[in-house]
N, C-alpha and C positions, 0 to 999 in steps of 0.2 A: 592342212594344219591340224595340230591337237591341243586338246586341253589342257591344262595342270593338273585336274584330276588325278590324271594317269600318272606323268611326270611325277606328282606329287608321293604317289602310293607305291612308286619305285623305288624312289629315294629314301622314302621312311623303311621297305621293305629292306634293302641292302646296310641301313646303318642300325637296323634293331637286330638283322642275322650275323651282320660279319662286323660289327663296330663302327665309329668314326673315321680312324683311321685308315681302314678301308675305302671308305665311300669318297675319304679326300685324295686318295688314290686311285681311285676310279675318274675321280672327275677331271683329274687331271689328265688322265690317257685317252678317254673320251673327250676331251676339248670343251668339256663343258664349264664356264666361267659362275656361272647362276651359283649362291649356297642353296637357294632353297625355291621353290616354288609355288605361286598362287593358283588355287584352284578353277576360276572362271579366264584366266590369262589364256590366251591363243599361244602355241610356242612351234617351230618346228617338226613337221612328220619324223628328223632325223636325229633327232634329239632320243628319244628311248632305244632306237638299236644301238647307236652309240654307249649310252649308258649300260646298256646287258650288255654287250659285245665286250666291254673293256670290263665289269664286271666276275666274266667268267674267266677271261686271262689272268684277273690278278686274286680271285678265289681258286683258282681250276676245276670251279665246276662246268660240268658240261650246258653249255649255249641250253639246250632242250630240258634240261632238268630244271636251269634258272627260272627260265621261263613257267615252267609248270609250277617252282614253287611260287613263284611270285602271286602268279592266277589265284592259288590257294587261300595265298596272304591278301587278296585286295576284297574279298568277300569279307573280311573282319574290320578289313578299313575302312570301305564306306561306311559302316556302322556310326561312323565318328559322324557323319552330315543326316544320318537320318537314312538314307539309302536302302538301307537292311529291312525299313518296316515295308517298304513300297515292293522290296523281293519273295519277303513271305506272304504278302497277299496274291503271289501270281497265282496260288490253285492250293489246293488239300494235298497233291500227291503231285508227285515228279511228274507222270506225263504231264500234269496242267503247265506247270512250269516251264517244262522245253516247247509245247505247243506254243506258250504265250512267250517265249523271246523273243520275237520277231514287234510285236506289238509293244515289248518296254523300251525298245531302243529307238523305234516311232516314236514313244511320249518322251522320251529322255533329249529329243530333240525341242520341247518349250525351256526346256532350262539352260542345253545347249543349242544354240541355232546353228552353230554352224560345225556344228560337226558331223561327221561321215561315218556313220555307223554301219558294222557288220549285217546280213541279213542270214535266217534262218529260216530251215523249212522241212519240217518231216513228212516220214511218209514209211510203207510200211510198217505200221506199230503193231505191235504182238501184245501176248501176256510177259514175252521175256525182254522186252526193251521197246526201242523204239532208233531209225537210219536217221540222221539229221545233216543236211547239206547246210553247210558253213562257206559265205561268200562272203570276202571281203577285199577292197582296196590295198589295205596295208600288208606288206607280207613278212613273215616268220613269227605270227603271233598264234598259231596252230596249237604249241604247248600249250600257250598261254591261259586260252581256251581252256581245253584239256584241264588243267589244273582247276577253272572254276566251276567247270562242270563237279565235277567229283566232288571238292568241297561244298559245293548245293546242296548234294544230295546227303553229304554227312551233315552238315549245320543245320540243314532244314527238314530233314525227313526221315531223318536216321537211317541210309540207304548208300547201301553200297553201291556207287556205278562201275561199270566197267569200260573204260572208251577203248576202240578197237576203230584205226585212219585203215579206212575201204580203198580208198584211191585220193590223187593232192594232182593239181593241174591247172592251170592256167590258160583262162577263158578271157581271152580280150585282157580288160584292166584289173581282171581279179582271179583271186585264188581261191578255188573253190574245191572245197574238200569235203567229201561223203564220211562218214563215219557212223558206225554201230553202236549204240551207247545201250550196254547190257545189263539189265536189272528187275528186280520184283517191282514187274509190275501189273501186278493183282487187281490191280483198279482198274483198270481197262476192260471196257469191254463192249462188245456187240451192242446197239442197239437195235432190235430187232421187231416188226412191228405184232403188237397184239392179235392173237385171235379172234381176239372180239372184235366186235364192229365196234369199225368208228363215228365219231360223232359227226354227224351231219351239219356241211360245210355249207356257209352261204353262198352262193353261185352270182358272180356278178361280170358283164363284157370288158372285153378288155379296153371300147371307148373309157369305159368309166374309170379304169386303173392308171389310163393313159392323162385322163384330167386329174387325177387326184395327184397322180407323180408325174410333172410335168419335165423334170430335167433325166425323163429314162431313157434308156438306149436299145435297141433290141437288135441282135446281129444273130446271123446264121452260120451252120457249120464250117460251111466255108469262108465264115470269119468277115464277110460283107452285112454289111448295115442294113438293117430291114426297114425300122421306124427311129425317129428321133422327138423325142417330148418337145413341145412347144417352148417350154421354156429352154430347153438345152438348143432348139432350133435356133434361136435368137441370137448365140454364141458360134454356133457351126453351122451357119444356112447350108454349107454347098454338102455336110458330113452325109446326109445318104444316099446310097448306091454306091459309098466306097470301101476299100477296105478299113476295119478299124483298127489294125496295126500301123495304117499308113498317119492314121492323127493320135492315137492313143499311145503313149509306153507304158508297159508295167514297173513300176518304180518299184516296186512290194509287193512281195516277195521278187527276188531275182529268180524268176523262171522262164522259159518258152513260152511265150505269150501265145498259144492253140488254143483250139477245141477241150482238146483233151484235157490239157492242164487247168482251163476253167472248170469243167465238170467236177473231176478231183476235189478243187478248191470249193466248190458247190456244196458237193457232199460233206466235207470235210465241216463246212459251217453247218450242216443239215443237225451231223453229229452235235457237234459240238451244242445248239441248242438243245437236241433233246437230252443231253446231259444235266445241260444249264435245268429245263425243265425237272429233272428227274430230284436236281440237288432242293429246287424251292419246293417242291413236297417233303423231302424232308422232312426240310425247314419247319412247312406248315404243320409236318405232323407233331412235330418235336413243339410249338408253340400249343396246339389245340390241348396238346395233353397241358400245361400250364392255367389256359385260359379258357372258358369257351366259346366255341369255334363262332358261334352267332357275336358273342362279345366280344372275340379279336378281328373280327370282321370291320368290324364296327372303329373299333382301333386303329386301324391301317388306315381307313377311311379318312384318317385326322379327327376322329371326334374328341375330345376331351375325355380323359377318363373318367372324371365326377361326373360326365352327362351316362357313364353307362348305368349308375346306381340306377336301381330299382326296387320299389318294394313289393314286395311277394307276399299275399295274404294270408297263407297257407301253405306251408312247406313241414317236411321230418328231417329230422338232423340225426346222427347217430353219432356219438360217440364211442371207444374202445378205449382200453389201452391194458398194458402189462402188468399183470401180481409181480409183483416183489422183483419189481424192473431192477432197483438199485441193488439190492441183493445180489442180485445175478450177474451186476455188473463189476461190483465188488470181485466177484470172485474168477469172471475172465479177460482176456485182455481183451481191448479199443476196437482190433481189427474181427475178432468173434463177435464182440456186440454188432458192428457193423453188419457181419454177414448174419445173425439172427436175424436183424428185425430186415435187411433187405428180404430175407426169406420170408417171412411173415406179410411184408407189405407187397411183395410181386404177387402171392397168393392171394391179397384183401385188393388188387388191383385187378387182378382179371374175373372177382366178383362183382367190383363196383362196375367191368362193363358187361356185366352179364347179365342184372339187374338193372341197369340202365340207370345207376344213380351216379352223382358227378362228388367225386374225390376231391375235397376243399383244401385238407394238405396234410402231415405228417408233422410232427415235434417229437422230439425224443419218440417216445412207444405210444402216445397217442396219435389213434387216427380219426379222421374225421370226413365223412360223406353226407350229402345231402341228397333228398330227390325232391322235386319239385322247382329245381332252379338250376339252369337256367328256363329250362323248357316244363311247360308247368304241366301237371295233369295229378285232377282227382283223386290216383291211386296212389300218390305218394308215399302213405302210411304202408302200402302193401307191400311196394319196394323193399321200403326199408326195415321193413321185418324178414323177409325173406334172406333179405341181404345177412341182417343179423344171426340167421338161424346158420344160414350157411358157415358163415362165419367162425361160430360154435363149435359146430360139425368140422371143420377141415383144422383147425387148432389143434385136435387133437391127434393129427399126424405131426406134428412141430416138437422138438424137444428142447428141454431145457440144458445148455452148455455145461454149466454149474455141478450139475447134479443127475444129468440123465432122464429126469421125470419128463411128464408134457407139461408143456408152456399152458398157461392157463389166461383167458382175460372175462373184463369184466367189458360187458356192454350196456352201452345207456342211451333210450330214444325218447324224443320230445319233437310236439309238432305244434307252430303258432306262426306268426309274422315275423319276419326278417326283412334288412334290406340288404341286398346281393350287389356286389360293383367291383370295379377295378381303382384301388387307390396309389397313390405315388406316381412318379416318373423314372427315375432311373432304374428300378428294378418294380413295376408292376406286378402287382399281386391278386387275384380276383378272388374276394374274401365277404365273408358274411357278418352280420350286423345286426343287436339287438336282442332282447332279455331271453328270447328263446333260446338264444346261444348259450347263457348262461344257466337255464333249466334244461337243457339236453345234457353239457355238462353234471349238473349235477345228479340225474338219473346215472349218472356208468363211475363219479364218486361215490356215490351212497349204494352202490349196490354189492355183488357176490361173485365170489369167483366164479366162473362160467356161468354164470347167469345172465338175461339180457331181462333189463326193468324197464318198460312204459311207464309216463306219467300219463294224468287221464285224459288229456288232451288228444293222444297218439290213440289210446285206447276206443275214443268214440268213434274212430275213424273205422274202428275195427271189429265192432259190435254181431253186424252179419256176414262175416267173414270165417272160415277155417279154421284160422289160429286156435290156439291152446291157451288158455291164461290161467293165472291163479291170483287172487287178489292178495296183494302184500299187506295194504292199507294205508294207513297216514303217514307220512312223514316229514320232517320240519328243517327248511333249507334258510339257507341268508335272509336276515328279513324277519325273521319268524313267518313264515309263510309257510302255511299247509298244502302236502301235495298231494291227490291219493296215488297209487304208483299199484302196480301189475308188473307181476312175471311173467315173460311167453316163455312156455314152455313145450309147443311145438305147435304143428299143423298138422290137421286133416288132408289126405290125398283125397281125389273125385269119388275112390269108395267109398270114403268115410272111416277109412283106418287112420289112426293118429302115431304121429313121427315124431319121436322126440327133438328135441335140441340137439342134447347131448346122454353120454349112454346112465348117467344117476338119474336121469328124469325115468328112464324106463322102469326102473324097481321103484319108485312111485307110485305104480296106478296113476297115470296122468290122466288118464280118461274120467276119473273119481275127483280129480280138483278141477275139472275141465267149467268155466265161470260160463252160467244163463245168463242170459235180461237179467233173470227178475231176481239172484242173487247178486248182481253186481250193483243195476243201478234201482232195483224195486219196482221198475216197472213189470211188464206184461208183454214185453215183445219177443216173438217166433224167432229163434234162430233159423234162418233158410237154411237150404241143403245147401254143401258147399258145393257141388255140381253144377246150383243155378248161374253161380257165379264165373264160371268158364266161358259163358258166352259170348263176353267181353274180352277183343283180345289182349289187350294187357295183362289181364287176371291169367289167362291163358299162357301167357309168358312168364308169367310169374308163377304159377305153378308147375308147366314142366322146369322151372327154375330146382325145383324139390328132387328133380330125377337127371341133373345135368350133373356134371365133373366130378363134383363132390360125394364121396363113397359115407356114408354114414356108420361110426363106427358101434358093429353090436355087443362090444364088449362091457359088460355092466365094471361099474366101478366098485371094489371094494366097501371103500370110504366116503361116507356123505358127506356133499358139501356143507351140509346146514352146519352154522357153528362154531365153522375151523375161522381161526382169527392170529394173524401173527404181529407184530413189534417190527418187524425187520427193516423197515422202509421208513425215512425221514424225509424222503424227495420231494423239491419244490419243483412242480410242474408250470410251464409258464405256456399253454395255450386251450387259451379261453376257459380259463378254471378259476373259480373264487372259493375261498374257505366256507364251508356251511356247517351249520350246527346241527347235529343228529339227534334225534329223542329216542329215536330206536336204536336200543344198547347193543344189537346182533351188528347192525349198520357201522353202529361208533366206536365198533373193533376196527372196522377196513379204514373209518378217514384218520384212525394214528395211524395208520400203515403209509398213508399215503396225502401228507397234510397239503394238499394246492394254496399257491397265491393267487391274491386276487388279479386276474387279467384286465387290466382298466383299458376296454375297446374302442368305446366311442362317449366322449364326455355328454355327447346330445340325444345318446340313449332314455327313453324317461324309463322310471323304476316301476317294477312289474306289477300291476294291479293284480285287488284281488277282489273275491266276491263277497257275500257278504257272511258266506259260510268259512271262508278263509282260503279258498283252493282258488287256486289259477285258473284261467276263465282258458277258453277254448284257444281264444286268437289275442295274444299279447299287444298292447301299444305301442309300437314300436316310431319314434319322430328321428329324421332326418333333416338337421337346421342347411 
């Protein structure tokens, strides 16, 4: 018996190619009285040759062309029930596809019970196709086949197949036919086992595998029963010691029930997981870069995402972002701005894992890193200056589209309390919380082209440390709040030679603004050798961080930066930027360049204290209702 389905997707096919008129002339030579067809209705096996057969008489198309195009046409028709979404999830690529036809006409049997479906089964697979034996009851449906082969591979995968029929024969009640179906497929491939050693496996008897799975079977080359699981005992007392051809049939796949063809089918699922495995790394990898990995851990687990918030007492955040973003974009097209800043941020990405800081996210030309979160440690501040410097440094191989010059930014670091977490459901995000985020912020607003400014937060983190500063002094952000703020302008290596930023720090004398103790905060404290500081290996990471990828350019710049101030830029930037009022006039040329809104993050934020000198206290309050 057959479905309507089928019936149904013939008769639509024959009166949208050749008219009504046709089809009522078809149905008339075929003997068929029905106008029309229900899809879940049981109807005759003789019902569709009939309809083709009478069909191709009265179009003159050939029986085997009808048939293929019809195949073509019924891949668009189930479209109309839903059908189409359950075909594109068999795999990423063609092979997944013809692997798993065998298995969708297995499940296509809960919707239909009682139908008799085709069985499939490859073997031989290459880089350039893959042999598929087609067994089925019904026969001259081979085109048919044929036809939706091909159109799979164009609707779904944009892929050209080639079917090439090896041999057509007739095996008992079915027709079974080999065929070569020839195409890219690049996806394919060996899996091979590693080099390395592998992980060390639990070792457990097979009493105990035989209790755990009680309904298992276990038979010999010779295809005789060795053991039978207690519970499967229950069902088959008398099955061991006999053959298990003489109780078992292979329903699925139609094959030679041997030795040999189980092996095959062994490996073939061996494959097949360690694919399965290969793709959920991916996977994993493709989420970790989004989340981190301790936090999406955690995630999968079903924890709620509000339970990952945490607050972090002490973290650095660094802000960036682009001079005269909108200028530049003014003057090239969508798909250039794209490819700039991709270019800019695959380079700020393979610092932030070099550095070991975690990448929070990108908006237009701002970017934004943190260290100290997820994974906490001491040197935070150290990171993320490093990071900065780096950053400096490699800009100025980047060029500006517009105009040819180098791309220029400004950076801005601030270090206090946050709270760190994953918010929403449908699109989770792991995102940062609290007034520090708004004073990191405004250090890479209120500062200078290539310059990177510390507030003095960041600063005390860094007091016996290598760095290079130079004191900026006060300045006045949202709030009327006093900051003091510092420029680094490089670092000392283990000799005690000093490395600029960038190459205008060099005709500076930076060694001449290079800030003591006791002119910065008035005290009396030794700056240690920066050598002492390598013993630690963090610090040690972060200092051959000074001699890794990044080429240091020694070209001095004509033109100093101090000064230059442009009009060009009205851009409202929307991440995590609020408007602030500058007292410093060199300053309050950059924020008309670049006027930020205010980003309202978290309503339960409290507002940033201050001391009673007016400056920001070390570690902000930050509340989480």
């Amino acid at each position: 018996m057959m479905y309507g389905l089928l019936c149904e997707s013939l008769h639509d096919f024959i009166k949208e190619s050749y008219g009504d008129d046709v089809w009522k002339l078809v149905r008339e030579r075929a003997d068929v009285r029905l106008h029309s067809f229900v899809t879940h209705e049981v109807y005759s096996e003789s019902v569709i040759p009939r309809i083709a057969m009478a069909a191709s008489g009265v179009t003159g198309t050939p029986y085997s062309d009808l048939m293929n195009s019809w195949g073509v046409y019924f891949l668009g028709f189930v479209g109309k029930y839903g059908y189409d979404r359950i075909l594109k999830v068999l795999g990423r690529h063609v092979r997944d596809f013809v692997n798993g036809l065998d298995n969708l006409h297995e499940y296509l049997r809960f919707s239909y019970p009682k139908v008799q479906p085709p069985t499939f089964f490859c073997q031989e697979e290459s880089a350039t196709g893959v042999t598929l034996h087609y067994r089925s009851k019904r026969k001259g449906y081979l085109h048919y086949a044929m036809g939706q082969l091909r159109q799979m591979g164009k609707q779904f995968y944009d892929t050209d197949i080639h079917v090439e029929v090896l041999s057509e024969q007739l095996v008992g009640d079915y027709s079974h036919v080999t065929m070569r179906l020839n195409f890219d497929n690049s996806a394919y491939r060996y899996i091979q086992k590693e080099d390395t050693d592998e992980e060390e496996m639990l070792s457990f008897t097979s009493d105990f595998f035989f209790e755990v799975f009680p309904f298992n079977i276990v038979f010999r080359q010779d295809m005789v029963v060795h053991n039978v699981g207690s519970g499967l005992a229950t069902v088959f007392p008398d099955l061991d010691g006999k053959m298990i051809t003489d109780a078992f049939l292979l329903a699925r796949p139609l094959v030679e029930f041997t030795w040999n063809m189980e092996q095959k089918k062994s490996s073939k699922l061996e494959e097949s997981m360690k694919m399965l495995d290969y793709e959920m790394k991916k996977t994993d990898d493709l989420l970790y870069r989004m989340i981190p990995k301790p936090v999406a851990k955690s995630l999968r687990k079903g924890l709620p995402s509000v339970n990952t918030c945490e607050v972090f007492p002490d973290v650095t955040i660094l802000f960036s972002d682009v001079v005269g973003f909108t200028r530049i974009c003014s003057h090239i097209t969508p798909m250039q701005v794209v490819s700039m800043l991709n270019t800019m941020y695959t380079l700020f990405d393979t610092l932030s894992e070099k550095h070991r800081v975690f990448k929070v996210e990108t908006i237009g030309d701002a970017y934004m890193v943190v260290a100290g979160v997820p994974e906490k440690t001491k040197y935070h501040a150290h990171n993320i200056c490093d990071m900065a410097l780096d950053m400096v440094r490699s800009i100025d191989h980047l060029k500006d589209p517009s105009t040819g010059n180098n791309i220029q930014i400004r950076v801005g670091v601030h270090s206090g309390m946050v709270v760190a977490g994953v918010v929403g459901h449908r699109m989770p995000r792991f995102g940062l919380y609290g007034d520090t985020v708004h004073s990191a912020s405004a250090m890479e607003s209120n500062g200078k082209e290539m310059h990177i400014q510390l507030s003095g937060a960041t600063y005390e983190h860094l007091i016996d440390s290598p760095f290079i500063f130079e004191r900026r002094g006060m300045i006045t952000i949202k709030g009327n709040v006093e900051i003091e703020t510092y420029w680094l302008k490089g670092k000392r290596d283990k000799d005690g030679n000093a490395q600029a930023a960038c190459p205008q720090f060099e005709t500076q004398a930076i060694s001449t603004t290079t800030l003591t103790p006791e002119s910065s905060l008035g005290g009396k404290r030794e700056l240690i050798n920066p050598t002492n500081i390598l013993d630690d290996e963090e610090l040690v990471h972060s200092e051959h961080s000074q001699q890794g990828e990044i080429v240091t350019s020694t070209a001095s710049l004509e033109m100093s930066m101090q000064g230059i101030s442009t009009d060009e830029d009205s851009f409202t930037k929307n991440h995590y930027k609020e408007s602030f009022v500058e007292n410093d006039p060199e300053a309050l040329t950059h924020q008309q360049e670049d006027t930020h809104s205010v980003a309202k993050l978290d309503p339960c934020v409290a507002p940033l204290p201050t001391s009673q000198n007016g400056t920001i206290p070390r570690t902000p309050v930050c509340q989480l209702l």
